[in-house]
C-alpha positions, 0 to 999 in steps of 0.5 A: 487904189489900183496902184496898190491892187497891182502890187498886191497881185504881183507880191501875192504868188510870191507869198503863197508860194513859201515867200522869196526863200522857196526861189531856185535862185534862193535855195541854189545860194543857200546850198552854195553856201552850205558847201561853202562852209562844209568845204572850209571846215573840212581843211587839212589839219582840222583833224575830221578824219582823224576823229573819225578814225580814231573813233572807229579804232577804239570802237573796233578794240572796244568790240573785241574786248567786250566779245571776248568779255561774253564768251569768257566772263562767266567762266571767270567770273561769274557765279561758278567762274574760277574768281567770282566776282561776288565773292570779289565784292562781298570781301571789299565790303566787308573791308569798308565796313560791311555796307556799300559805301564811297569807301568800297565804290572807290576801291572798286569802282564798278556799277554791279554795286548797285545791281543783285549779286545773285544773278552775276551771270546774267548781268555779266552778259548784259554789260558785255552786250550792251557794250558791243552794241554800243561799239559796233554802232561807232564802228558802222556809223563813224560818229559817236558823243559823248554820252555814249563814250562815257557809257562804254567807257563805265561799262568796261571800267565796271568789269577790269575793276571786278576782273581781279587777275583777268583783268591786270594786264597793262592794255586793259588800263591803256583802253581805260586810258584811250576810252576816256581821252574819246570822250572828249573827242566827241560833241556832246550830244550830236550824233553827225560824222561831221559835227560843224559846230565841234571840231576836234579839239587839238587839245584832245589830239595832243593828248593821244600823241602823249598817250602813244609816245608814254606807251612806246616809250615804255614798252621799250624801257621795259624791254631794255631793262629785260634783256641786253639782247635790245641794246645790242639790236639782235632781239628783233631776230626771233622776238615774234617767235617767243613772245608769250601772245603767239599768233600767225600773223606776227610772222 
């Protein structure tokens, strides 16, 4: 009987205190472990930091574009813009039949089907902010998931299919194209710069190195098929001073 009252003496300020895993030697190990594992995780080539630049990256070109979708849309696009997008929209519709359809979504995909054309201007805006948000995010944070790489990727999807002539450019589908291999760059549903259950999938990473060999690769077949200056490697003497986006800096 005192035996067990003794014992029960000695377990009892264990117990209120929390029980054995509240011991600095417990925590001190338990950490000592989570550093462990965070430190066997972040190796070389395990392609963290490349995620993380790489998000940051898409989402800085995501910014700019959708910046310069709200300062230049409505003049473009809008309700009196020089191609207005729901004239664009009422002429795909009455191609498919005059009803909204899957025949018209799949030409044109775009979520401005579902919302009142007559207030074109205003959801122009909205879909330009909502996507510097969402992008500026990405930039400061330096993590993202997949819902919201989808979100950019469909609310950038929905203007270049409105975006007629504006929008026919090859870099606005090599953002489409890099937007959608970044959704596959992230986890899910956690929103951690170092997701330790996710690691990048090398799948994903191959995949950009294949996007980024198909661009160089073309933009140089194009080039030398333009003009035999690329051949005889003479070009590049005054190519940044005629190429048709002049700027400063290509000094």
């Amino acid at each position: 009987m005192a035996a067990a009252e003794l014992r029960s003496r000695r377990v009892g300020p264990a117990q209120t205190s929390g029980g054995l895993g509240d011991h600095p030697l417990s925590q001190a190990k338990e950490s000592g472990r989570q550093e462990q594992e965070s430190a066997v995780q972040v190796q070389p080539g395990t392609f963290w930091l490349t995620r993380i630049v790489l998000l940051r990256s898409i989402a800085f070109i995501y910014f700019v574009a959708f910046s310069v979708a709200y300062q230049q849309n409505k003049q473009l696009l809008g309700e009196k813009g020089l191609l207005p997008g729901k004239l664009y929209l009422q002429k795909i519709q009455q191609y498919a039949g005059g009803k909204v359809g899957m025949k018209a979504i799949s030409y044109a995909p775009t979520i401005l089907w579902f919302l009142d054309w007559s207030d074109m201007d205003v959801h122009l805006d909205t879909i330009a902010l909502l996507g510097m948000g969402l992008s500026m995010f990405i930039l400061i944070a330096g993590c993202a998931n997949m819902i919201i790489m989808l979100l950019l990727w469909m609310l950038y999807h929905s203007l270049v299919n409105i975006g007629q002539v504006w929008y026919s450019f090859g870099w606005e589908s090599q953002l489409l194209e890099t937007g959608f291999l970044s959704i596959f760059l992230c986890p899910v549903l956690t929103l951690r710069t170092i997701p330790h259950h996710t690691p990048p999938s090398k799948i994903v990473i191959w995949s950009f190195r294949w996007l980024i060999f198909r661009i160089m690769l073309g933009a140089g077949l194009i080039k030398i098929r333009g003009d035999r200056c690329w051949k005889d490697l003479t070009c590049m003497n005054y190519h940044y001073e005629v190429c048709t986006l002049h700027h400063e800096v290509l000094h």
